[in-house]
N, CA, C and O atoms as a Tinker XYZ file with bonds, in Angstrom:
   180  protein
     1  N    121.138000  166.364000   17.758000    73     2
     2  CA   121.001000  166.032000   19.184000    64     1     3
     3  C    119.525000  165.824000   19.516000    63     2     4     5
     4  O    118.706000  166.729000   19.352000    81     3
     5  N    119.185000  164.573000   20.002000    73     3     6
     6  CA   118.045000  164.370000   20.121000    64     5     7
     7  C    117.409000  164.733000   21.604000    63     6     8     9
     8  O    118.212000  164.564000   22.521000    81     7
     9  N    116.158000  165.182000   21.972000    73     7    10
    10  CA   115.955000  165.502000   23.320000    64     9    11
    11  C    115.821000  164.525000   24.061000    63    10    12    13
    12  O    116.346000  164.710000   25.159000    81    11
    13  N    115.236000  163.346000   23.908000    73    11    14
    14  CA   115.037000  162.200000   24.641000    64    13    15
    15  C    116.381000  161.061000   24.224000    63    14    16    17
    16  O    116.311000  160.070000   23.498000    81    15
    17  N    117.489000  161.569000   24.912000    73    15    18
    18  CA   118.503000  160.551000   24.986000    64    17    19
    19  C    118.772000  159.514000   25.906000    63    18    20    21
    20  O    118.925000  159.847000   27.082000    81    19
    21  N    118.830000  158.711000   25.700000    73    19    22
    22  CA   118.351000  157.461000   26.748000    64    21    23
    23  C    120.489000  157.707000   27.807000    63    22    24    25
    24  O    120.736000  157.534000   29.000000    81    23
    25  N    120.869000  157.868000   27.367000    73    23    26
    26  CA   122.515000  157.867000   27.324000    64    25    27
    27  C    122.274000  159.055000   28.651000    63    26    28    29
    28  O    122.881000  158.883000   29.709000    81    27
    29  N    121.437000  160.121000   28.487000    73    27    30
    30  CA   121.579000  160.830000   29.561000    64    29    31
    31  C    120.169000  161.233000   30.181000    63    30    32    33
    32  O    119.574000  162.189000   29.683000    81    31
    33  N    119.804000  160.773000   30.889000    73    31    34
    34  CA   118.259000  160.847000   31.418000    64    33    35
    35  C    118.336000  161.691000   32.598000    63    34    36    37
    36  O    117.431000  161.605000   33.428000    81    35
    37  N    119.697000  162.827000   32.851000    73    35    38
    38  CA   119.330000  163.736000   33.756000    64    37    39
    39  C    119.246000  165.017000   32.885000    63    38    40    41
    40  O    118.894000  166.070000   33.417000    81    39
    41  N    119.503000  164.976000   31.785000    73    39    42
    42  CA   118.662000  166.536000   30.622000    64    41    43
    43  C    117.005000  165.984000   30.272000    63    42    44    45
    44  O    116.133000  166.785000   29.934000    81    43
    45  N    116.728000  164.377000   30.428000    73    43    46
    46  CA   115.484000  164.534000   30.363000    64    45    47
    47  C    114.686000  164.953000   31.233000    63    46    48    49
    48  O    113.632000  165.542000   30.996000    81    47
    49  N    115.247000  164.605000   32.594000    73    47    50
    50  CA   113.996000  164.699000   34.138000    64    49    51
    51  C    114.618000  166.378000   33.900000    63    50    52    53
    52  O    113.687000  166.943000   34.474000    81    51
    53  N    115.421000  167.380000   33.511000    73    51    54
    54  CA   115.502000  168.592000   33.364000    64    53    55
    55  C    114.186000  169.199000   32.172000    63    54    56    57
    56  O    113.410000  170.142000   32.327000    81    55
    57  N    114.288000  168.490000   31.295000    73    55    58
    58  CA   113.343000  168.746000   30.791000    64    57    59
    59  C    112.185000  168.684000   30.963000    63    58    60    61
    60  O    111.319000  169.389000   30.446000    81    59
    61  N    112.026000  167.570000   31.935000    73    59    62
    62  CA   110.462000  167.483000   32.385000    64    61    63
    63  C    110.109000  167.788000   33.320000    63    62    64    65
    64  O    108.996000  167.367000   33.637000    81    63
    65  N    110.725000  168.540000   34.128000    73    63    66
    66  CA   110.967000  169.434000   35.670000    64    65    67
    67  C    110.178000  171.018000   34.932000    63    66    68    69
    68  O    109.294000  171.665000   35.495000    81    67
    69  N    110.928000  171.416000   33.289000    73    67    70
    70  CA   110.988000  172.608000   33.184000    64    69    71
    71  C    109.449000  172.968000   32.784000    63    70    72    73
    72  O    108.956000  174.084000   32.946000    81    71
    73  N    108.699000  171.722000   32.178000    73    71    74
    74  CA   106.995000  171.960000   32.418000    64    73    75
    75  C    106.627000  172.053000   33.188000    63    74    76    77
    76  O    105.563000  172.667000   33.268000    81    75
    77  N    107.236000  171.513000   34.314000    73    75    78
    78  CA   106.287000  171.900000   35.607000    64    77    79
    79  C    106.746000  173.337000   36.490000    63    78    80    81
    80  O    106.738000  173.569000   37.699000    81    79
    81  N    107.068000  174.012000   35.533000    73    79    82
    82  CA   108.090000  175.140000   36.297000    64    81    83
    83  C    107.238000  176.117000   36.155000    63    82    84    85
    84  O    107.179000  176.809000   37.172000    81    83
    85  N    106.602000  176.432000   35.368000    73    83    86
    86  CA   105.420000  177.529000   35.107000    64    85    87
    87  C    104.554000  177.581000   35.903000    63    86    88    89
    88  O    104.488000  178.665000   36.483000    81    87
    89  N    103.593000  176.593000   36.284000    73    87    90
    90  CA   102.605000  176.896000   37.111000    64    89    91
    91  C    102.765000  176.899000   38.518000    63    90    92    93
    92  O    102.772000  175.763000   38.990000    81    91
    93  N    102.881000  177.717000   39.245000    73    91    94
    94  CA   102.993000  177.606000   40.654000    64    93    95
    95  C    101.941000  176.581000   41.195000    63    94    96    97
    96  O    102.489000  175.734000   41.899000    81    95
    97  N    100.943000  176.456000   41.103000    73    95    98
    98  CA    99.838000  176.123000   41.912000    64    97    99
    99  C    100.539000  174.065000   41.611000    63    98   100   101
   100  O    100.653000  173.247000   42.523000    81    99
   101  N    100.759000  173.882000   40.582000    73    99   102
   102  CA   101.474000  172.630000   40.768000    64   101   103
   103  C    102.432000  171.651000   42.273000    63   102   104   105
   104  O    102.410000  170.693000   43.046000    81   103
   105  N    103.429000  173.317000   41.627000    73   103   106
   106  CA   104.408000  172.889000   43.389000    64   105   107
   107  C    103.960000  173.045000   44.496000    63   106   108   109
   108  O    104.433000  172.440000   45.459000    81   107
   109  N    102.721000  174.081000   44.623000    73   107   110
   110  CA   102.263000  174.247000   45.853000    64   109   111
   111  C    101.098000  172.839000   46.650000    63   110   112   113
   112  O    100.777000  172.741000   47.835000    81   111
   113  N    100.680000  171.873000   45.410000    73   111   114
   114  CA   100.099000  171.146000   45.382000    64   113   115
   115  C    100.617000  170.014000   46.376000    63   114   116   117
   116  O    100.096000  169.394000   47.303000    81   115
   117  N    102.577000  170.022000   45.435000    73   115   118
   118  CA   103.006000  168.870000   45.256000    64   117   119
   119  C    103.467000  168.906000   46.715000    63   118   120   121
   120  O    103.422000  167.983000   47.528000    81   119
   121  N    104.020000  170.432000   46.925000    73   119   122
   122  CA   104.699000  170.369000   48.537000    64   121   123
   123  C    103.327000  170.099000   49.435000    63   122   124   125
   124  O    103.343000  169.320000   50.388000    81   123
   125  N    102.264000  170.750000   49.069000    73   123   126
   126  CA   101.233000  170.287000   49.870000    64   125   127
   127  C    100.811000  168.641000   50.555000    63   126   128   129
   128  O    100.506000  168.388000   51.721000    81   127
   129  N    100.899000  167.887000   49.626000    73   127   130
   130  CA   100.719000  166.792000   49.363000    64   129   131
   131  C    101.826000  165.599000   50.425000    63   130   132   133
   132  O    101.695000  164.537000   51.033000    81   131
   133  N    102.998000  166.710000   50.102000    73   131   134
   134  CA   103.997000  165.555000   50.733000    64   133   135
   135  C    104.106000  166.021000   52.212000    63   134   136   137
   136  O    104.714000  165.439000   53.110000    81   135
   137  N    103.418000  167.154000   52.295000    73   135   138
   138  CA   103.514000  167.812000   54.022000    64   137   139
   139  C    102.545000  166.855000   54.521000    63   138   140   141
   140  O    102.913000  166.131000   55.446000    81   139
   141  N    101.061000  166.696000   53.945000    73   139   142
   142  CA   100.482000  165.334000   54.461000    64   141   143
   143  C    100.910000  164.168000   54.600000    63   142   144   145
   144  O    100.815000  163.529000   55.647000    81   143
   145  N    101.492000  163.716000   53.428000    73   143   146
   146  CA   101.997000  161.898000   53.849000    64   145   147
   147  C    102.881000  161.899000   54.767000    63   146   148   149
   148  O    102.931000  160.909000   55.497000    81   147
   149  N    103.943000  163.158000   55.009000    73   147   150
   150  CA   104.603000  163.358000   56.175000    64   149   151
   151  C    104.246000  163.093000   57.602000    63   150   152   153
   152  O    104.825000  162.546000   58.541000    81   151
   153  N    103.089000  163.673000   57.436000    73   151   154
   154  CA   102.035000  163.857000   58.829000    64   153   155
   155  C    101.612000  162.677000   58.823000    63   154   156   157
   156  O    101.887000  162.002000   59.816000    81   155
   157  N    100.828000  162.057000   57.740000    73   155   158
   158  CA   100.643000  160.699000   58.472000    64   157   159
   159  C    101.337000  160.029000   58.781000    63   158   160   161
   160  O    100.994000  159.177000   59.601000    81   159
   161  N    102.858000  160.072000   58.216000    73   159   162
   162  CA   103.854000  158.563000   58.877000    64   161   163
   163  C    104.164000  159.217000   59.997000    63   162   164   165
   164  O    104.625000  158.482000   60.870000    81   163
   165  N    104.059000  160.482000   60.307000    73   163   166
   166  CA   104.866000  161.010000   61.617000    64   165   167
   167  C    103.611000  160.106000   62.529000    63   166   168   169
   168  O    103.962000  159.422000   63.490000    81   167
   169  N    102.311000  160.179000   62.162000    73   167   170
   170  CA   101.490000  159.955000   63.253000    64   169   171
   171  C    101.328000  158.621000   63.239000    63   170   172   173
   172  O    101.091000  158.153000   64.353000    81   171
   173  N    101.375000  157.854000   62.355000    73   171   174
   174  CA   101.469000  156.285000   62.507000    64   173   175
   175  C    103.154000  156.246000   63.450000    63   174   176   177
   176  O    103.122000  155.521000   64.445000    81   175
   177  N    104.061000  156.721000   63.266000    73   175   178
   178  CA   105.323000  155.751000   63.717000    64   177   179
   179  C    105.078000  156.020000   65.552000    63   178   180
   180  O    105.824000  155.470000   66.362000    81   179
């Protein structure tokens, strides 16, 4: 069983979710990040 199976590419984005699972400061980045672009379309619309 190979890890990168093209046949099922939702055990890959699982797999590549599970590197980013360790470091907190990542998600806190990522939610950070999207709370801004939020804010700006809220303030452009």
């Amino acid at each position: 069983m190979r890890k990168t199976d093209p046949c099922c590419p939702r055990e890959a984005a699982m797999e590549f979710l599970r590197v980013f699972e360790a470091p907190v400061v990542i998600r806190t980045v990522l939610a950070l990040s999207f709370a801004m672009m939020l804010a700006i379309v809220l303030g452009l619309a």
